[in-house]
C-alpha positions as CSV (number, residue, x, y, z in Angstrom):
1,X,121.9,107.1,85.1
2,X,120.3,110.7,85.7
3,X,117.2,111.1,84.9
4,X,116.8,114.2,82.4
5,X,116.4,117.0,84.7
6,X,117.4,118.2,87.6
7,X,117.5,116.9,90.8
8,X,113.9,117.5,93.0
9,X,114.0,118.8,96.3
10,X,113.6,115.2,99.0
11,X,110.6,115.1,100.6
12,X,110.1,113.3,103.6
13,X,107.8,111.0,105.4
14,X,105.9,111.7,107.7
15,X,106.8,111.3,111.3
16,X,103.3,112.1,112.9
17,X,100.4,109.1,112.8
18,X,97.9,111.2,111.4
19,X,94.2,110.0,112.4
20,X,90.6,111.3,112.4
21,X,89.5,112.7,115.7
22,X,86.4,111.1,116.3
23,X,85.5,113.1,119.8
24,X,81.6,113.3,120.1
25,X,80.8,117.1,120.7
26,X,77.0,116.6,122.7
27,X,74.3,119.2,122.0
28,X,73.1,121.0,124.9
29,X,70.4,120.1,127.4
30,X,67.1,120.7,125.4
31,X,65.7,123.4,126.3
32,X,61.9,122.8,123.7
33,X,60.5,119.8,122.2
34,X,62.1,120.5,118.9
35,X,66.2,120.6,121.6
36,X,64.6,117.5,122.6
37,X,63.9,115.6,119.2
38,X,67.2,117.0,118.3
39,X,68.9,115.1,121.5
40,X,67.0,111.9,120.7
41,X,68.2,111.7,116.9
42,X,72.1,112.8,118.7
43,X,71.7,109.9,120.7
44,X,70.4,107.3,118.8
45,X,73.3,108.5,116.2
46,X,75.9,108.2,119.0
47,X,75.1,104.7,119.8
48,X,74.8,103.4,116.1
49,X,78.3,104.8,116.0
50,X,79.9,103.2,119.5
51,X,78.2,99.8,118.2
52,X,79.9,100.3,114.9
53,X,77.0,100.8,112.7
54,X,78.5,103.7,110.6
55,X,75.4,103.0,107.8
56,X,72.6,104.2,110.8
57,X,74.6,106.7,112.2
58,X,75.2,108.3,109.0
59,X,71.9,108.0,108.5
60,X,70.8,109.8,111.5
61,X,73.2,112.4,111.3
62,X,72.1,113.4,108.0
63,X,68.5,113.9,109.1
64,X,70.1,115.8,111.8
65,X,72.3,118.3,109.7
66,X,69.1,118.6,107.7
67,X,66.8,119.4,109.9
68,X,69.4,121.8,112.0
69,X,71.3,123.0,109.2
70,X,73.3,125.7,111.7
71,X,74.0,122.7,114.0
72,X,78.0,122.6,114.4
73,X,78.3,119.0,116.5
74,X,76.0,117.7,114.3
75,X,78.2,118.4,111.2
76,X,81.7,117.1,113.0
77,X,80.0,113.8,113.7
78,X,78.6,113.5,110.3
79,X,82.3,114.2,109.2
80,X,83.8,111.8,111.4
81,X,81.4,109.3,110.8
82,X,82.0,109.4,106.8
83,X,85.9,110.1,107.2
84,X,85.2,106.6,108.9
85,X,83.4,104.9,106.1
86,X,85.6,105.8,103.6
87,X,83.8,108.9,102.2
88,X,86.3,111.3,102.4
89,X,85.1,113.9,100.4
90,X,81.6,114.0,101.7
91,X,83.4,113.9,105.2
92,X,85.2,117.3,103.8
93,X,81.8,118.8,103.3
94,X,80.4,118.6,106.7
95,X,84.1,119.8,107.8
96,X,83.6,122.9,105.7
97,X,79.7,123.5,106.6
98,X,81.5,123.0,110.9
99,X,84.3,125.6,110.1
100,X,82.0,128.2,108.4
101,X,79.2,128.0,111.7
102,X,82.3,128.1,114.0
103,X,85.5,129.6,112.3
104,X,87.5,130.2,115.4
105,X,87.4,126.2,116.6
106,X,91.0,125.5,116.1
107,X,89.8,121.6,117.2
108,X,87.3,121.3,114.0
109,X,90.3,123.2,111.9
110,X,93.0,120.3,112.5
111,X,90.1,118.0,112.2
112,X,89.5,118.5,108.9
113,X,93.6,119.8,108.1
114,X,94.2,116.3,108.9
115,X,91.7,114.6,106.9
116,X,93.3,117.0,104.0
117,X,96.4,115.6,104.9
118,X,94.9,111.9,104.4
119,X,93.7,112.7,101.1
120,X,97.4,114.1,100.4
121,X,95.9,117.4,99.8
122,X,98.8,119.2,101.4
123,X,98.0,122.8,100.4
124,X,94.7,122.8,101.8
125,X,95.6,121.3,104.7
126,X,98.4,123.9,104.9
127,X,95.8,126.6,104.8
128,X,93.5,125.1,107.2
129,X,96.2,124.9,110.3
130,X,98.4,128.4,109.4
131,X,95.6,130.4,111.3
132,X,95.5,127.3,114.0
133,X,99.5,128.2,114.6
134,X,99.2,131.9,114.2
135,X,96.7,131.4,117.4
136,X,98.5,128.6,119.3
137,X,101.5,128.6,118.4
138,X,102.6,126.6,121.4
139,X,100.7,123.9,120.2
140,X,103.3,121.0,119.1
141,X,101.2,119.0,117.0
142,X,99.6,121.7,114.4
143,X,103.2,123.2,114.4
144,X,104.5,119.8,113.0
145,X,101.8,118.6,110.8
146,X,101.8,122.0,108.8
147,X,105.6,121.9,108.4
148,X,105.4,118.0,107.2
149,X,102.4,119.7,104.8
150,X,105.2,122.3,103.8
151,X,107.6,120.0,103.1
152,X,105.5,118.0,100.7
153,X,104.5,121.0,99.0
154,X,108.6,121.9,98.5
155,X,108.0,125.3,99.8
156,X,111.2,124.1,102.3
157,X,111.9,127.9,103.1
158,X,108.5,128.0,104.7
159,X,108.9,124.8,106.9
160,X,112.7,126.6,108.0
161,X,110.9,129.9,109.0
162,X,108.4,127.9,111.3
163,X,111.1,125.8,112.8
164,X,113.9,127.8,113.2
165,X,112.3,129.8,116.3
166,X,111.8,126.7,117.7
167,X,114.6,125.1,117.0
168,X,116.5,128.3,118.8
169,X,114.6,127.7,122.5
170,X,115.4,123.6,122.4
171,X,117.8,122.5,120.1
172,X,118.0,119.2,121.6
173,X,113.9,118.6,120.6
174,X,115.0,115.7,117.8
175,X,111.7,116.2,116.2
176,X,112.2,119.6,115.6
177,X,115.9,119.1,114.9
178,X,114.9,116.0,112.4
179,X,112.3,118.3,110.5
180,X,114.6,121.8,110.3
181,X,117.6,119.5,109.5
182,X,116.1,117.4,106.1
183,X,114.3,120.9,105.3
184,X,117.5,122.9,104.8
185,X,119.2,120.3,103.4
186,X,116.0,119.8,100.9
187,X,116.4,123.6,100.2
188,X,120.2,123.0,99.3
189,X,121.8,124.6,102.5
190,X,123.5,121.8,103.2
191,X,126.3,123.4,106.0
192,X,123.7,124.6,107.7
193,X,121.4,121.2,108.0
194,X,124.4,119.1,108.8
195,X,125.1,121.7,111.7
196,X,121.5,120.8,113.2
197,X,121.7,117.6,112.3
198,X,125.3,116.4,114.3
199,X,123.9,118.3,117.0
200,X,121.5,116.0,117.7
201,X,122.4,112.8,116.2
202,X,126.3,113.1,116.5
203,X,125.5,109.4,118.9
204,X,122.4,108.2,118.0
205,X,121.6,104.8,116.9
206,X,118.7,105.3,115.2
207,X,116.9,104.9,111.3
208,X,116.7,108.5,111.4
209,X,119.8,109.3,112.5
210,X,121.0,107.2,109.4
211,X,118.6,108.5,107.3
212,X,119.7,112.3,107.8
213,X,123.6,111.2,107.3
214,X,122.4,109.3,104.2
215,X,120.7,112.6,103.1
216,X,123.4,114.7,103.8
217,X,125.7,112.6,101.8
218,X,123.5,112.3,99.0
219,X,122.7,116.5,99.2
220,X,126.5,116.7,98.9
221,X,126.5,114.4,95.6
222,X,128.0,111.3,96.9
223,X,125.6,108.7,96.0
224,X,128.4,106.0,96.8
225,X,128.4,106.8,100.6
226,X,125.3,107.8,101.0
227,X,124.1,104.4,99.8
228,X,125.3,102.3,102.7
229,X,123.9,104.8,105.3
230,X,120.1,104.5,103.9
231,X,120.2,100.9,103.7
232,X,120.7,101.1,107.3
233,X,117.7,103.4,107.6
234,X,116.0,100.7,105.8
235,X,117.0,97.5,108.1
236,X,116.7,99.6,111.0
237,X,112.8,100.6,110.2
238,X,112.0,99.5,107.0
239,X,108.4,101.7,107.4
240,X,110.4,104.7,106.6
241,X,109.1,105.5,103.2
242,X,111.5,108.3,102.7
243,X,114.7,106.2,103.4
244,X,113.5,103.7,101.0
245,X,113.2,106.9,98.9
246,X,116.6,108.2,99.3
247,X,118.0,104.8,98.6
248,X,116.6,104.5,95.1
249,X,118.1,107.9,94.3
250,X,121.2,107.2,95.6
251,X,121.5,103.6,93.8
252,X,119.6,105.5,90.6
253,X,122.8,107.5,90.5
254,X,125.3,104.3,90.7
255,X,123.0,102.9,88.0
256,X,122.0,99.8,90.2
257,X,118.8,100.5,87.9
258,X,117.1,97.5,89.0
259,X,117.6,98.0,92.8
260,X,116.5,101.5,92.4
261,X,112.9,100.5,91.0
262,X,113.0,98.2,94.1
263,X,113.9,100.5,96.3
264,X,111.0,103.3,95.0
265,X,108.5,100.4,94.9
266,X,108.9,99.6,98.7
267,X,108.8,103.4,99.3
268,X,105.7,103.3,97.8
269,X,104.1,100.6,99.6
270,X,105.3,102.4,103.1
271,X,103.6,105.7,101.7
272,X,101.6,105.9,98.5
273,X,102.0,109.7,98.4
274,X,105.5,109.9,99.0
275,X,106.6,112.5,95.7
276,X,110.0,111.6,94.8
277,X,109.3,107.9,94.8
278,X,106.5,108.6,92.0
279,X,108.9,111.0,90.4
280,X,111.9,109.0,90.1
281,X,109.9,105.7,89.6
282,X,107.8,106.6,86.7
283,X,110.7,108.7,85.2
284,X,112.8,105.8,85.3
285,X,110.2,103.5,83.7
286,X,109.7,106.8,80.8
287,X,113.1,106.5,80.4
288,X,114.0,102.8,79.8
289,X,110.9,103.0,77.1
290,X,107.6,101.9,79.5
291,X,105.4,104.3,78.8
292,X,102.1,103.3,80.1
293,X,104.0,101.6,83.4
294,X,105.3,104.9,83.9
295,X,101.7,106.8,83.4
296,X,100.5,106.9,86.7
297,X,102.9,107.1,88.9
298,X,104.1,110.8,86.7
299,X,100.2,111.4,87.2
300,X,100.9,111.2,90.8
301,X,103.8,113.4,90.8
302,X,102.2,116.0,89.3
303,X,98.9,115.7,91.5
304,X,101.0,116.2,94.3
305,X,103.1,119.2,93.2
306,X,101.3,120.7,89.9
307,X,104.2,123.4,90.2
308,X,107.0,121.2,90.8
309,X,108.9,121.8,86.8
310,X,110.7,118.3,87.3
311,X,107.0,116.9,87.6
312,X,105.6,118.9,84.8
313,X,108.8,117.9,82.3
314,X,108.5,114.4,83.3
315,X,104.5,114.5,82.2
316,X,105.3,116.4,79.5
317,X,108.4,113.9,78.2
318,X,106.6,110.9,78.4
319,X,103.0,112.1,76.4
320,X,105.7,113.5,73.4
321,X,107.0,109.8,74.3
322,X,103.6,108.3,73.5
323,X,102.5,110.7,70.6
324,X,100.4,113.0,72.8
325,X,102.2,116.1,70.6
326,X,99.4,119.1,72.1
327,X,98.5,117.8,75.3
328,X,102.7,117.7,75.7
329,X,103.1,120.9,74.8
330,X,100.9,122.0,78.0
331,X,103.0,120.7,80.6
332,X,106.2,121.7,78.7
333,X,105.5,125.1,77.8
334,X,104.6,126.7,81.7
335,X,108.2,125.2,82.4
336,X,110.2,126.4,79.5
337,X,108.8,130.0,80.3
338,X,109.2,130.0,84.1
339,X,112.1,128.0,84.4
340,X,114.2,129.7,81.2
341,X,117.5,127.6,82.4
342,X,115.4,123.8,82.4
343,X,117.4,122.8,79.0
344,X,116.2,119.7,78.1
345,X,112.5,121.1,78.6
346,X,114.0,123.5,75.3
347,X,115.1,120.4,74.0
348,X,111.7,118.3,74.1
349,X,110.1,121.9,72.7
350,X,112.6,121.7,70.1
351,X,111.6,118.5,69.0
352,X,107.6,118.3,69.3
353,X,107.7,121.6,67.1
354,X,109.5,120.1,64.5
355,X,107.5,117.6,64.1
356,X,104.5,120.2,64.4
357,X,105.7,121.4,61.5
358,X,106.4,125.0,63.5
359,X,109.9,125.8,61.9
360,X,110.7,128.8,63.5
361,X,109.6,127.7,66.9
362,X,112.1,125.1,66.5
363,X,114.1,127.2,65.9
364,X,113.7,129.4,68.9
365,X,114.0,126.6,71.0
366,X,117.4,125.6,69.8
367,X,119.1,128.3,70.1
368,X,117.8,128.8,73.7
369,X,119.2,124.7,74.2
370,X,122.9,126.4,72.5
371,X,122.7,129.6,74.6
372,X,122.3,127.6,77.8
373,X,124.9,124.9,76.7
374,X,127.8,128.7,76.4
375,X,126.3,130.2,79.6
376,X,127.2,126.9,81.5
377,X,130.8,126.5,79.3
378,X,131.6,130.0,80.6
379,X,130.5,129.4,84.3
380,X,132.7,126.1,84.4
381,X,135.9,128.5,82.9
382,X,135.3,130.6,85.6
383,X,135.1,128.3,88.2
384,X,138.2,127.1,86.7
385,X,140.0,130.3,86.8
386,X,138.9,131.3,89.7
387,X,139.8,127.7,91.9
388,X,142.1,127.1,94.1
């Protein structure tokens, strides 16, 4: 079974262990008794938070960041401390107040890029570490955290134009060949990714190395071999959210439906965030009639790529599904305008405005779902003609 739409772009897990810096910047010697008041509360802050008391040192922080509003250190710690307790919002806050009083400290910018990345808020994050490359671009780990963040966007061309130049001095760097490889062949340049992938993996026994020939396979549209390869990714490190992915795409397609759900559910457990997993799951359940099962994990989707049109159509499908006529019409229009070719989202428009009672908006749409249905008759004569 195929899902009604077309195929998303993989995304991929991600291979760096993203964590909350929690280095204590110190304020410096006090130089008044107000410096010195200031130390004290730092101090007695510090400690709480070595002892593991986040609830004083929060505490103390705060009175610190208000009574020295234009103190930076104060602010990280304050961050860190919340990021710590959970509160990752506030924790953004005091990341935000840090990076306005010091906007050049690349070290506060990942900070808080990688708590963005924790709260699977990709594009921010994104923004927050482009400047940190532009300036060091020799650092490794930015580098690779904003292509990861580009990759779960699904802007793969961007990812491919930060990697390639590194790819070109070391192409035997396997996390940079693992990264360029799975974003070409997200981006459908398939000859190309297999040429960095082989290069590298051509011997290697390894989860990923099984994981890119699964992807490959499954790029090329043969969901029967590619099936065997990402099991292996599975048994080999069954962590690896996007190989559990993969794998219930490619048994989706040989209509092991049942396996397939398994397969996005385990994905899901490895990495709650992981878009194709949410998209294919909760399209699956919209299609085999669940409608409120499928609900959140479309919500999901769509949270994590509000311009992905597969998302949008999926949201939009399953609200005409439950009755939801308008509030369908708002996902499905935005992709039946800038996606003109998206068919069955003409087909879904079709429908709701018939039973809007909007004739000639019916209309419109059907012809649009007859003119598509010629334009890809006369493409497959022409391949024909033209074959070898």
């Amino acid at each position: 079974m195929h899902i009604d739409q077309p195929r998303p772009r993989t995304n991929r897990e991600c291979l760096l262990a993203a964590s909350i810096l929690a280095a204590i910047v110190l304020f410096p010697a006090p130089a008044s008794s107000q410096d010195a008041d200031a130390e004290t509360l730092f101090k007695q802050a510090e400690t709480a938070n070595q002892a593991g008391d986040l609830t004083r040192a929060i505490d103390l922080y705060t009175t610190l960041v208000l009574k020295y509003p234009s103190a930076t250190a104060a602010h990280v710690n304050l961050g860190v401390a919340l990021a710590h307790a959970g509160r990752m919002d506030d924790a953004a806050t005091q990341y935000a107040q840090a990076l306005t009083l010091d906007p050049g400290n690349s070290a506060i910018g990942i900070d808080f890029a990688i708590l963005r990345y924790k709260q699977a808020n990709y594009a921010e994050a994104a923004r927050l570490l482009e400047p940190v490359v532009k300036a060091h671009p020799e650092k490794g780990q930015p580098l690779f955290l904003l292509a990861d963040c580009y990759m779960h966007l699904g802007t793969f061309r961007d990812a491919i134009a930060l990697l390639e130049p590194i790819y070109a001095k070391d192409p035997t760097d396997r996390t940079v060949s693992y990264l360029l490889g799975r974003s070409l062949l997200a981006a459908g340049d398939v000859e190309k990714g297999s040429v960095v992938i082989d290069r590298v993996f051509r011997d290697a026994d390894s989860a990923e190395a099984s994981l890119l020939i699964g992807a490959r396979l499954l790029s090329a549209g043969d969901s029967h071999a590619a099936a065997p390869a990402l099991r292996m990714a599975t048994e080999k490190n069954p962590h690896l959210a996007e190989g559990w992915s993969l794998l219930g795409r490619a048994l989706l397609d040989n209509e092991d439906f049942a396996g397939s759900k398994d397969a996005f559910h385990r994905a899901l457990d490895a990495d709650p965030n992981d878009f194709d997993a949410n998209l294919y799951l909760g399209g699956t359940l919209r299609h085999e009639g669940q409608f409120e099962a499928a609900l959140p994990f479309l919500q999901k989707a769509f949270s994590l790529r509000p311009d992905s049109p597969q998302a949008a159509y999926q949201m939009g499908a399953l609200e005409a599904a439950r009755g939801n006529l308008d509030q369908a019409l708002k996902y499905l229009e935005p992709v039946a305008h800038n996606w003109p070719d998206f068919q069955q989202a003409h087909v879904q428009l079709a429908s709701i405005y018939h039973k809007l009672h909007r004739p000639k908006d019916s209309e419109r749409e059907r012809q649009i779902v007859l003119s598509i249905d010629d334009k890809e008759r006369q493409n497959r004569k022409q391949t024909t003609s033209t074959g070898p």
